[in-house]
C-alpha positions, -999 to +999 in steps of 0.1 A: +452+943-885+482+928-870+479+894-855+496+876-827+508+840-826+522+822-793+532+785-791+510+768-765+532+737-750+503+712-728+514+686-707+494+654-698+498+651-660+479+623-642+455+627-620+462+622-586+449+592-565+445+588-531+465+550-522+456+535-492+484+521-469+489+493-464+472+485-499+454+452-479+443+451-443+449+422-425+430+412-398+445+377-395+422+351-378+398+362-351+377+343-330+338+339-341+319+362-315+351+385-314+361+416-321+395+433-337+402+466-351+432+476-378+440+506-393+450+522-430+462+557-437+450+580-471+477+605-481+463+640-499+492+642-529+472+675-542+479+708-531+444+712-527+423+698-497+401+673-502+374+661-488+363+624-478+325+618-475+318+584-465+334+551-466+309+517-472+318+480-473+306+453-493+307+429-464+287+445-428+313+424-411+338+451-415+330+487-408+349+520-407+344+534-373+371+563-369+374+592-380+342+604-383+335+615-413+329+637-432+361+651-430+386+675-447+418+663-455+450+691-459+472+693-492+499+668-484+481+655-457+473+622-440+446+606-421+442+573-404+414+552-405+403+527-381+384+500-394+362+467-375+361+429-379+333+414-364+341+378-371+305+362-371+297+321-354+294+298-381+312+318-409+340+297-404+373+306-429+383+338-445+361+369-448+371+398-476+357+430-489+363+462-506+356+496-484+349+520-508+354+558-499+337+584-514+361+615-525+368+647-547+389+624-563+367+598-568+367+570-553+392+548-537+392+515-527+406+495-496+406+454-498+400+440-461+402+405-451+403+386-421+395+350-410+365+339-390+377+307-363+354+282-339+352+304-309+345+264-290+332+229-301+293+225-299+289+187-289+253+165-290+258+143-261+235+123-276+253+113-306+288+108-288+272+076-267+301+053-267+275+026-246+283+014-209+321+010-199+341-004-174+361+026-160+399+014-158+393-014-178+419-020-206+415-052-228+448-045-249+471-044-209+471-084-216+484-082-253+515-058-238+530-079-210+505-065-183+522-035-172+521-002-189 
């Protein structure tokens, strides 16, 4: 019984990630009450197509609304996503979350962060009652010669 040998050589390769670009959207400061839409791209490095199921975010003021998915993405390939800031009244200051997307590879992970402003000035007329005035009347014109 003769018996064979052969050398078997196994290499660790790493598994391939999908990394989003840009790594962080930006929305930058948006009005409360407004709208604005950015994008990020996922590159397929396999030579395999894979598959993107769903993408969810940790905050509902962010949302990705394009492509509709699921879709397939081609070896090498690249897809752009479009994603929403709905920058809510009263949340006043900077907004972040994670989108998570589900994969074949797993998943992957896009940080998001924009920044809520005052869409206006809500006054109470009530409390801004600076009591009766003279219209044109300026105490301090005496102090300063009389002429402005």
């Amino acid at each position: 019984m003769a018996r064979l040998r052969s050398d078997i050589a196994v290499e660790e390769v790493p598994v391939p990630m999908l990394q989003p670009d840009p790594a962080l959207v930006d929305f930058g400061d948006v009005a409360a009450g407004q709208t604005k839409e950015a994008s990020f791209s996922l590159h397929n490095p396999t030579p395999f197509a894979l598959h993107v199921a769903r993408f969810t975010s940790s905050a509902e003021v962010f949302a990705v609304v394009q492509p509709s998915l699921p879709l397939e993405l081609a070896p090498d390939g690249r897809a752009e996503f479009s994603v929403r800031f709905t920058a809510i009244q009263g949340e006043v200051g900077i907004q972040q979350a994670v989108l998570t997307g589900t994969t074949d590879l797993g998943a992957v992970s896009v940080p998001v962060a924009g920044r809520s402003l005052w869409s206006g000035l809500e006054t109470d007329m009530e409390a801004l009652d600076f009591g009766a005035r003279t219209l044109g009347f300026m105490p301090w014109r005496r102090e300063i010669g009389g002429s402005i």
